[in-house]
Short mmCIF file of the C-alpha atoms (twelve columns), coordinates in Angstrom:
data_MODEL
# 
_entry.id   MODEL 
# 
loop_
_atom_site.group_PDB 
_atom_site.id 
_atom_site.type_symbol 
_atom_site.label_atom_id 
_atom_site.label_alt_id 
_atom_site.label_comp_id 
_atom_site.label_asym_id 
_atom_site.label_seq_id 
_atom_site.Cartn_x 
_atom_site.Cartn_y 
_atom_site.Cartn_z 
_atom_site.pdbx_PDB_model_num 
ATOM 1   C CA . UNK A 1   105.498 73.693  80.971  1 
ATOM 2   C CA . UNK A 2   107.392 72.929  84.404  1 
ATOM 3   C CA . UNK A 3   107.077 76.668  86.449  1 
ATOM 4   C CA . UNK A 4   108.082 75.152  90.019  1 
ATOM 5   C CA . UNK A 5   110.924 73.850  91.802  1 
ATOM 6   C CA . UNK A 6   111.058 72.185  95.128  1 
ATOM 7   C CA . UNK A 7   114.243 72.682  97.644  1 
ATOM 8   C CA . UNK A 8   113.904 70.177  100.023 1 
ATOM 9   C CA . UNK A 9   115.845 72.080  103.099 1 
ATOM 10  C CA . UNK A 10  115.210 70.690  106.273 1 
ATOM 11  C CA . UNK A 11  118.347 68.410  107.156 1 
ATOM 12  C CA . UNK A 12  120.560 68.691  109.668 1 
ATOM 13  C CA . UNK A 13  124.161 68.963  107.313 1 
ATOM 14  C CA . UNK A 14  125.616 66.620  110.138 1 
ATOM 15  C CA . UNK A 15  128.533 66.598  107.823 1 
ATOM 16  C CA . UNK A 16  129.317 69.858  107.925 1 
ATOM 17  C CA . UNK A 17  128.971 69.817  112.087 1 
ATOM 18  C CA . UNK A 18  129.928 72.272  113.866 1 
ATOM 19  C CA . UNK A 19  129.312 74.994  111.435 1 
ATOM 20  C CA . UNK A 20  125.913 73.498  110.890 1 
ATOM 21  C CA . UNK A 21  124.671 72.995  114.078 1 
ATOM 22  C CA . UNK A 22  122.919 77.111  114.172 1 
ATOM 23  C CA . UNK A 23  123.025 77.543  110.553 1 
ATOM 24  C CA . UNK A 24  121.410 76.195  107.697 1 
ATOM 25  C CA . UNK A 25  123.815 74.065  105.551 1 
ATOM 26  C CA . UNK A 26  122.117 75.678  102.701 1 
ATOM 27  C CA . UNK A 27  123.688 79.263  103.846 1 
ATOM 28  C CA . UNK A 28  127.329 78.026  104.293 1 
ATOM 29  C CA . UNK A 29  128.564 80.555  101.338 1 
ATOM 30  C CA . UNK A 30  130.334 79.603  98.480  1 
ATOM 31  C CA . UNK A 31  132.861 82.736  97.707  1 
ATOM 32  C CA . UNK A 32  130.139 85.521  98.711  1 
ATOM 33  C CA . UNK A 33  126.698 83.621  97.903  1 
ATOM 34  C CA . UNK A 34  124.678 80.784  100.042 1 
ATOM 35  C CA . UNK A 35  124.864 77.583  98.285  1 
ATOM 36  C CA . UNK A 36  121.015 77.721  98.144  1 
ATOM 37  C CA . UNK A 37  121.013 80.837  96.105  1 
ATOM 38  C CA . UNK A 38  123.262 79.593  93.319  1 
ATOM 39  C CA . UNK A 39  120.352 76.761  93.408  1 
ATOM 40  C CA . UNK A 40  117.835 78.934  92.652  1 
ATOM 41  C CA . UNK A 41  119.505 81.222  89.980  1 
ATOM 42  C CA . UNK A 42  120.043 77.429  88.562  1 
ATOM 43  C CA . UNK A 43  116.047 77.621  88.413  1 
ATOM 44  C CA . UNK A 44  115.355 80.868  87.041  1 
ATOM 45  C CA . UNK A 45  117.721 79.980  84.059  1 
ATOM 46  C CA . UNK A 46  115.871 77.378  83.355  1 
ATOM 47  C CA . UNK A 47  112.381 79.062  83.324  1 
ATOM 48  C CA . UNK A 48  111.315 78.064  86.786  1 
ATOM 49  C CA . UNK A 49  110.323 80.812  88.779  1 
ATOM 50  C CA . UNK A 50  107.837 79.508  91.483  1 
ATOM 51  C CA . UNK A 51  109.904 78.395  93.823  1 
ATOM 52  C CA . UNK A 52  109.177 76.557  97.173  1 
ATOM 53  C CA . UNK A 53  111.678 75.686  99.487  1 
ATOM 54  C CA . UNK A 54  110.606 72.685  102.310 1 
ATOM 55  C CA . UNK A 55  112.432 73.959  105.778 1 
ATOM 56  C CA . UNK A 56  112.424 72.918  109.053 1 
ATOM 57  C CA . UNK A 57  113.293 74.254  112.982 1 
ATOM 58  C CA . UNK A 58  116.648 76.414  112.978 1 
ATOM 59  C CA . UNK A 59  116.162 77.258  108.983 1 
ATOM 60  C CA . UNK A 60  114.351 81.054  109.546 1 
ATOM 61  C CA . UNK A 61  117.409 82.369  107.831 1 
ATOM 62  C CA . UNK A 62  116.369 80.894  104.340 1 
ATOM 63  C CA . UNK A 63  113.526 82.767  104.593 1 
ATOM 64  C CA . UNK A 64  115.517 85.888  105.673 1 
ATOM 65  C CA . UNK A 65  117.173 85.848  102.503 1 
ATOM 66  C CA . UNK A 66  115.060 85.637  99.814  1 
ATOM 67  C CA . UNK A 67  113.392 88.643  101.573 1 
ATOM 68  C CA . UNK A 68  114.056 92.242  101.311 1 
ATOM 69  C CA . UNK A 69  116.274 93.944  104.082 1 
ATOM 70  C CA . UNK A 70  115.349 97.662  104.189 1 
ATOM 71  C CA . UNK A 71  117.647 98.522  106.929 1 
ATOM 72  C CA . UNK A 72  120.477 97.152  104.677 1 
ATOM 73  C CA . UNK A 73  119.397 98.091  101.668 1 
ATOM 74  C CA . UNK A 74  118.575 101.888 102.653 1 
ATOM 75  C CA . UNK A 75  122.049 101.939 104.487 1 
ATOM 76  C CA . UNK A 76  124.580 100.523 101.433 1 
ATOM 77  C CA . UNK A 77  121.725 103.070 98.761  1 
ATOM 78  C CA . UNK A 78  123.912 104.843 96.689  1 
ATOM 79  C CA . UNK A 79  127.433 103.495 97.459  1 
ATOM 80  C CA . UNK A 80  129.343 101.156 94.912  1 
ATOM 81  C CA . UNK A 81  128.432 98.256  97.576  1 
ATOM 82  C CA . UNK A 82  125.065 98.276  95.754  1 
ATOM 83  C CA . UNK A 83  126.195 95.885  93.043  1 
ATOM 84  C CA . UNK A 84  126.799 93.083  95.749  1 
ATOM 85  C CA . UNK A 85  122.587 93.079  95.798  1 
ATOM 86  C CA . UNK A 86  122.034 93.033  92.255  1 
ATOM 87  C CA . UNK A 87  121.849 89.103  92.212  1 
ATOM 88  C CA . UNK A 88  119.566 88.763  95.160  1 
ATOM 89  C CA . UNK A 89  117.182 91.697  93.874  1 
ATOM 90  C CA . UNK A 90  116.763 89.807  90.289  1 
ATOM 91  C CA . UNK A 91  115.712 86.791  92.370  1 
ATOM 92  C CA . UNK A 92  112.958 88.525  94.213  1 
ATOM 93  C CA . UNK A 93  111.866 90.912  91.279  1 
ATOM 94  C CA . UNK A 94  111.379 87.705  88.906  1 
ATOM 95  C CA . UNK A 95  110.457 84.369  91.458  1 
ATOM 96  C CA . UNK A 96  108.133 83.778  93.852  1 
ATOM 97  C CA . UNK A 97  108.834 81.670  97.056  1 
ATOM 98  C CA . UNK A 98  106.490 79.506  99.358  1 
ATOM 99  C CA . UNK A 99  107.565 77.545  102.753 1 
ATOM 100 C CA . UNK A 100 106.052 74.525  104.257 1 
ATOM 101 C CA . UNK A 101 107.497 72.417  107.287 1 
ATOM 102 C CA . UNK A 102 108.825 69.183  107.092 1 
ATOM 103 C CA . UNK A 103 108.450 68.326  111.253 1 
ATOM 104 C CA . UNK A 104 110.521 64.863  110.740 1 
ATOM 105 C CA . UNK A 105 113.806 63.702  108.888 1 
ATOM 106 C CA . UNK A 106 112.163 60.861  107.246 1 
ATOM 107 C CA . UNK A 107 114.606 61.142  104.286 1 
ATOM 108 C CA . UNK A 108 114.218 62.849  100.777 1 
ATOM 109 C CA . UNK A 109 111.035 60.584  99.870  1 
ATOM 110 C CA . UNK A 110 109.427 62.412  102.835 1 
ATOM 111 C CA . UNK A 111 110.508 65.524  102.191 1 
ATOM 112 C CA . UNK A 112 109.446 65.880  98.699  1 
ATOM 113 C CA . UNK A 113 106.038 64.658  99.781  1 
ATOM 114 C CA . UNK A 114 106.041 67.181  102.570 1 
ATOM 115 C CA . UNK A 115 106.389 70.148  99.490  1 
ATOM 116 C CA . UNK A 116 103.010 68.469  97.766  1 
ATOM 117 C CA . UNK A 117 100.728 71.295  99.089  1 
ATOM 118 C CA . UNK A 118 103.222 73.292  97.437  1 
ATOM 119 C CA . UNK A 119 103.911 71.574  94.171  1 
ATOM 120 C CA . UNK A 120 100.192 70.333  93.324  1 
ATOM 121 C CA . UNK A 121 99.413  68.266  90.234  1 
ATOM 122 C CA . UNK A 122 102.102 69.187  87.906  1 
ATOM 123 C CA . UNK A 123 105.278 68.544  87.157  1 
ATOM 124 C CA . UNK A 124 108.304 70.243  88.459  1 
ATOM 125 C CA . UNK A 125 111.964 70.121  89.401  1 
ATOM 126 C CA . UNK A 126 113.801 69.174  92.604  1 
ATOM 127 C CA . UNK A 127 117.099 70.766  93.459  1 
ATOM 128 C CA . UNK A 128 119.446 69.796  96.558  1 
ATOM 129 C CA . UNK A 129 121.432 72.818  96.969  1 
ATOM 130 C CA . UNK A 130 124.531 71.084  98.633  1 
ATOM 131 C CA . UNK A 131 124.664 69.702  95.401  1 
ATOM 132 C CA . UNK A 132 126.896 73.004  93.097  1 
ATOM 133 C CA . UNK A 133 126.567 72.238  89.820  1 
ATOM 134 C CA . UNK A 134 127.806 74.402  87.299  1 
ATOM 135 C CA . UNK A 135 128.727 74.563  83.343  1 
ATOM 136 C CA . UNK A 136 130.822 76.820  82.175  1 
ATOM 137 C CA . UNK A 137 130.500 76.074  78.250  1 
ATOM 138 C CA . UNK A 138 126.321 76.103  77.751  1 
ATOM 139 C CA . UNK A 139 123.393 75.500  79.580  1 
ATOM 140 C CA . UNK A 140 122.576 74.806  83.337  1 
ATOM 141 C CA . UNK A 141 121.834 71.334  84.117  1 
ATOM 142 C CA . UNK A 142 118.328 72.240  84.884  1 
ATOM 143 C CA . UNK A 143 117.930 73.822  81.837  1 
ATOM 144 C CA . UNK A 144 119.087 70.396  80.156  1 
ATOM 145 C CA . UNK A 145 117.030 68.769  81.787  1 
ATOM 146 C CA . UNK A 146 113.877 71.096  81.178  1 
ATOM 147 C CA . UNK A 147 114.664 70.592  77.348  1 
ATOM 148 C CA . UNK A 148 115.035 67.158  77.575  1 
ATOM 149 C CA . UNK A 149 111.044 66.893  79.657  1 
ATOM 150 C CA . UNK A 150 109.786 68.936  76.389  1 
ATOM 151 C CA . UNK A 151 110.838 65.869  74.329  1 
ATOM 152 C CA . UNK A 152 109.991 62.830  76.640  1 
ATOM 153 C CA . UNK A 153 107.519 64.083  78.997  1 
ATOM 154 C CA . UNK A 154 108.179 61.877  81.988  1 
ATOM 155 C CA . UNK A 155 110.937 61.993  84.988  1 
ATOM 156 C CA . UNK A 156 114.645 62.399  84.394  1 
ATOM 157 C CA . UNK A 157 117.284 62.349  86.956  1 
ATOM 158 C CA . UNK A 158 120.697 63.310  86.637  1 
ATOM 159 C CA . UNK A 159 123.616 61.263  86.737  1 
ATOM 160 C CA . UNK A 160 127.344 61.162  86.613  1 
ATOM 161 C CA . UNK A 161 130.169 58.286  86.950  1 
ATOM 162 C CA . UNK A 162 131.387 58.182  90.424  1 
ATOM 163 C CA . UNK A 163 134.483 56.068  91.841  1 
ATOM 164 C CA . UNK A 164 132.803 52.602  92.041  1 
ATOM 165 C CA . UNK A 165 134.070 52.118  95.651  1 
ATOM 166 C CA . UNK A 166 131.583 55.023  96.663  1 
ATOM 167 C CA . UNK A 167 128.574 53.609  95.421  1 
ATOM 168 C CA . UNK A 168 127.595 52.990  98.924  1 
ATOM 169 C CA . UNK A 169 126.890 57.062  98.723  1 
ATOM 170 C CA . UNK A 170 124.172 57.156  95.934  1 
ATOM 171 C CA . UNK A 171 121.327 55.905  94.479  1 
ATOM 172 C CA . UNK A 172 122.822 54.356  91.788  1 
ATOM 173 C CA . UNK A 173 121.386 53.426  88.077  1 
ATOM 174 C CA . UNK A 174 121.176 50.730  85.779  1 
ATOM 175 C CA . UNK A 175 119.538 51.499  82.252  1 
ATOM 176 C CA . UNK A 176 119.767 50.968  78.597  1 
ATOM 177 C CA . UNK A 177 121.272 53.547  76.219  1 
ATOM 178 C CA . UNK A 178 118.246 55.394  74.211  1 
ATOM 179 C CA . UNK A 179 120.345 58.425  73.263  1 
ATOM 180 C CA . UNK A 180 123.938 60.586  73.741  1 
ATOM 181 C CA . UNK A 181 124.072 60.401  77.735  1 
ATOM 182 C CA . UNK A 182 120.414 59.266  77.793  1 
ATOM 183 C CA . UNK A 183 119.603 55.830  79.729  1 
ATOM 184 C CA . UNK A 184 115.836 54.158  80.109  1 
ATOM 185 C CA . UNK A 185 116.317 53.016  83.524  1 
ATOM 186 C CA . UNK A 186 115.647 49.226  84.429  1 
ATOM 187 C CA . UNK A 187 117.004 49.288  88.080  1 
ATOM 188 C CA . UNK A 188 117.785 51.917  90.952  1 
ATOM 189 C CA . UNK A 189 119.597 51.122  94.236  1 
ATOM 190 C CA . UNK A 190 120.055 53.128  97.467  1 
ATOM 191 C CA . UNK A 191 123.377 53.211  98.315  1 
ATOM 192 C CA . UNK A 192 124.563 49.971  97.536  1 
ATOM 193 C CA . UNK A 193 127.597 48.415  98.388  1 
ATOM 194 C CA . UNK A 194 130.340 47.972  96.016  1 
ATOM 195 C CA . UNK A 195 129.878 44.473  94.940  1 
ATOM 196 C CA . UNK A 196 126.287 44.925  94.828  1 
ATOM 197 C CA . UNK A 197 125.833 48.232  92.654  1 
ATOM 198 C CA . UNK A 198 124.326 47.909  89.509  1 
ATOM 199 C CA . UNK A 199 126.668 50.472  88.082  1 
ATOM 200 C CA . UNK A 200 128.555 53.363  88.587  1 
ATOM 201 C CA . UNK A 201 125.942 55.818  87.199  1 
ATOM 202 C CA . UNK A 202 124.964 57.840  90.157  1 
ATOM 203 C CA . UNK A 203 122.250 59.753  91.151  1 
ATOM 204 C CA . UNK A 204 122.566 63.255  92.259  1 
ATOM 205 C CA . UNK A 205 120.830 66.328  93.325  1 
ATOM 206 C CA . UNK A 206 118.510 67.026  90.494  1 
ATOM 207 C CA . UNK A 207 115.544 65.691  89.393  1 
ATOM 208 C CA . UNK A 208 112.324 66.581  87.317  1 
ATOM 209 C CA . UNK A 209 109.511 64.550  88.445  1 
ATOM 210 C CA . UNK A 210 105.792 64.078  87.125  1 
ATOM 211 C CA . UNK A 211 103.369 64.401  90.049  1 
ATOM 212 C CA . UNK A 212 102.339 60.398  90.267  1 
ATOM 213 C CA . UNK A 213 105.449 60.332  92.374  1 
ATOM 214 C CA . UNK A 214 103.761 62.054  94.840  1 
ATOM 215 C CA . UNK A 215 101.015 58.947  95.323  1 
ATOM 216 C CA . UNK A 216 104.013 56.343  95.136  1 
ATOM 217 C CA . UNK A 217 105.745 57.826  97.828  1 
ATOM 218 C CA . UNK A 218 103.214 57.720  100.018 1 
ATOM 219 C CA . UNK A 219 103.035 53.837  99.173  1 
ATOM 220 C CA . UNK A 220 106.832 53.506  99.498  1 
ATOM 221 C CA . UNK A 221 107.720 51.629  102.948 1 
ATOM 222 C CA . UNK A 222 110.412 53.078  104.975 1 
ATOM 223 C CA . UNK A 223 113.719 51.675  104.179 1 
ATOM 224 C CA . UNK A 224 116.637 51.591  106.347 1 
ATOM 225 C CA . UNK A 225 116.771 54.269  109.661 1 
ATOM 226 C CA . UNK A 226 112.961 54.933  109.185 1 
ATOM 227 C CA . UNK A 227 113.472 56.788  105.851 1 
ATOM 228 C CA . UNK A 228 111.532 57.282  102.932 1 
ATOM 229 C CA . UNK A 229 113.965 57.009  100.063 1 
ATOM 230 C CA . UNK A 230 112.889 58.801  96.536  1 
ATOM 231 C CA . UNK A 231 114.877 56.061  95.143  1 
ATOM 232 C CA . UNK A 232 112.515 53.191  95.909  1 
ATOM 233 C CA . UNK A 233 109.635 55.626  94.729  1 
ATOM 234 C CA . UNK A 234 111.576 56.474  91.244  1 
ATOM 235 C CA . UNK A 235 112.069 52.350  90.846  1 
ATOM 236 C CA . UNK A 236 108.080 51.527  91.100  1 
ATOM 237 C CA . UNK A 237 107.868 55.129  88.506  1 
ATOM 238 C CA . UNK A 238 110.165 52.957  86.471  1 
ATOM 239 C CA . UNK A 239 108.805 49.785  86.510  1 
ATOM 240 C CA . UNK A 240 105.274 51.329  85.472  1 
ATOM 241 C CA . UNK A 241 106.455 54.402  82.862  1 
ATOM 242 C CA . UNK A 242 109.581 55.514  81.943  1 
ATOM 243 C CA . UNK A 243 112.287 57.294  84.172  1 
ATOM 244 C CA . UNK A 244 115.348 58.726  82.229  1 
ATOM 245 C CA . UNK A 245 118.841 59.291  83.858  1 
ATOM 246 C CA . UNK A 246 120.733 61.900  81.774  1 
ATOM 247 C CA . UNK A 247 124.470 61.910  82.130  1 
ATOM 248 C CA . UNK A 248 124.675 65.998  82.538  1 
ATOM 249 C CA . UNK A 249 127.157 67.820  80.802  1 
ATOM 250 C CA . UNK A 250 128.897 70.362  83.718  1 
ATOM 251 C CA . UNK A 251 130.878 69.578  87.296  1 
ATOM 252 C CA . UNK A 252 129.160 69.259  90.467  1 
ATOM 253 C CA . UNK A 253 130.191 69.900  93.573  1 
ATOM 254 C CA . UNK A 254 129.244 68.015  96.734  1 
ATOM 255 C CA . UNK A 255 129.049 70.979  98.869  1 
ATOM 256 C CA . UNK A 256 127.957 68.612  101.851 1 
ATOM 257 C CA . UNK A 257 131.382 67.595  102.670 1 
ATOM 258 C CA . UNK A 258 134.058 70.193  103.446 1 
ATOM 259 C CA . UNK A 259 136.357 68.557  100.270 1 
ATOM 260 C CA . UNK A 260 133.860 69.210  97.677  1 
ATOM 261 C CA . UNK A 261 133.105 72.540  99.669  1 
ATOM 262 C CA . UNK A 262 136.478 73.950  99.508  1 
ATOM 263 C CA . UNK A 263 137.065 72.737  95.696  1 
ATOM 264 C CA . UNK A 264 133.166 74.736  94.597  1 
ATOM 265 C CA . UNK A 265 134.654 77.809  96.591  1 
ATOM 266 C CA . UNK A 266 137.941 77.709  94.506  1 
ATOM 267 C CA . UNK A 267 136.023 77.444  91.513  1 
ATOM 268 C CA . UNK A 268 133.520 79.662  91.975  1 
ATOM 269 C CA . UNK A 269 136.373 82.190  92.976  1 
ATOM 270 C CA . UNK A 270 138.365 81.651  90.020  1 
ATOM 271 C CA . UNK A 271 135.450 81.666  87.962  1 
ATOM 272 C CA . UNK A 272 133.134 84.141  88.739  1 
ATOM 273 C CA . UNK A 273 134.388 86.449  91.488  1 
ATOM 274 C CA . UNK A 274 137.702 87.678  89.803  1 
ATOM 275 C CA . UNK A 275 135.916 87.948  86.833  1 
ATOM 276 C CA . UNK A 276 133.080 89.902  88.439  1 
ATOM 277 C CA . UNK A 277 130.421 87.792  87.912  1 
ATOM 278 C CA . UNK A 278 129.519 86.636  91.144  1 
ATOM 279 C CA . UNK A 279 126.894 89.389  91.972  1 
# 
């Protein structure tokens, strides 16, 4: 039902300056992966497996990655540092990965609309892959998510509560309960201020979006610095359909800062490397 998922790639990660500023934000390595990576193993466990990743200038090394390295591979062939691959190698036996080039930061509206060519008329996921999320006790989020489009066959976004003094960080929600974590949302702001958010239900990196959003982005007026936000898209999606925000059961990690970096790295140590499960 939904094969692809887009990985809109091509920002800066000004937050995460000067590490950054050569290499992709999306290769700053949680433990011994690239965030990016744990995004797409997030994909292939929910059944996506065509996966196209939007880039930009400076971002070869994404590319680089999901590739084979024969030099490396032939020279680690036979040694117990072979295991270390195993992950990558599943990725490339069992997905398939396209590139396009988003030439402007016009903001996530822009970028998803930049992946169209690769996306076409169908549904599929988005993933930001600064956003680590991970649950230990059942399914991915994606794969919640995927189960939850089988039933309601429209867009859902994920959600979580947030500290209502950093709404100003979000898109934030308001909706009407149809279900256990389920909302029917009504309104959608772009980082609103405090006193002006809707609600503390946030908005963040994963969605699964039906491919009319592609034509109401391109409607969508740029918002504030020049950008196209998905936000004002989903809210027009909304307003004409139905757009579900499912509170996700797992912990994310806002890998964008170096606070949310440093707590996914202790996790992900504790986790999955001691136990030997990070290959």
């Amino acid at each position: 039902m939904i094969k692809k998922c887009l990985f809109p790639a091509a920002g800066y990660g000004t937050r995460f300056l000067p590490a950054t500023k050569a290499m992709p934000k999306e290769m700053l390595p949680v433990v011994n992966k690239p965030l990016i990576q744990y995004g797409v193993e997030e994909a292939l466990d929910a059944g996506l497996t065509e996966i196209s990743i939007v880039t930009g200038r400076g971002k070869r090394a994404l590319e680089d990655h999901f590739d084979i390295s024969y030099e490396l591979e032939n020279q680690i062939k036979g040694t117990d540092k072979e295991k270390y691959l195993v992950g990558i190698r599943k990725l490339l036996d069992e997905c398939s990965f396209s590139y396009t080039r988003q030439t402007e930061m016009k903001g996530l509206g822009h970028a998803i609309l930049t992946g169209r060519p690769l996306i076409g008329d169908e549904p599929f996921a988005v993933v930001l892959a600064d956003d680590l999320c991970v649950n230990l006790e059942g399914d991915g989020v994606l794969t919640q998510m995927v189960k939850l489009y089988k039933q309601y066959r429209c867009t859902i976004v994920a959600i979580q509560e947030v500290d209502p003094q950093e709404t100003q960080k979000y898109g934030v929600i308001a909706g009407d309960l149809i279900g256990d974590d389920l909302y029917r949302v009504r309104n959608m702001v772009e980082k609103p201020k405090p006193e002006d958010a809707p609600s503390n239900l946030a908005i963040i990196g994963r969605y699964i979006l039906t491919p009319d959003i592609f034509k109401l982005i391109e409607e969508t007026e740029p918002g504030k610095g020049g950008e196209i936000q998905i936000t004002d898209a989903l809210m027009k999606q909304a307003q004409d359909g139905c757009v579900i925000a499912y509170k996700f059961k797992g912990t994310r990690f806002d890998c964008g800062g170096a606070e949310g970096y440093i707590e996914a790295t202790n996790f992900c140590f504790e986790h999955f490397y001691k136990t030997g499960k990070a290959y």
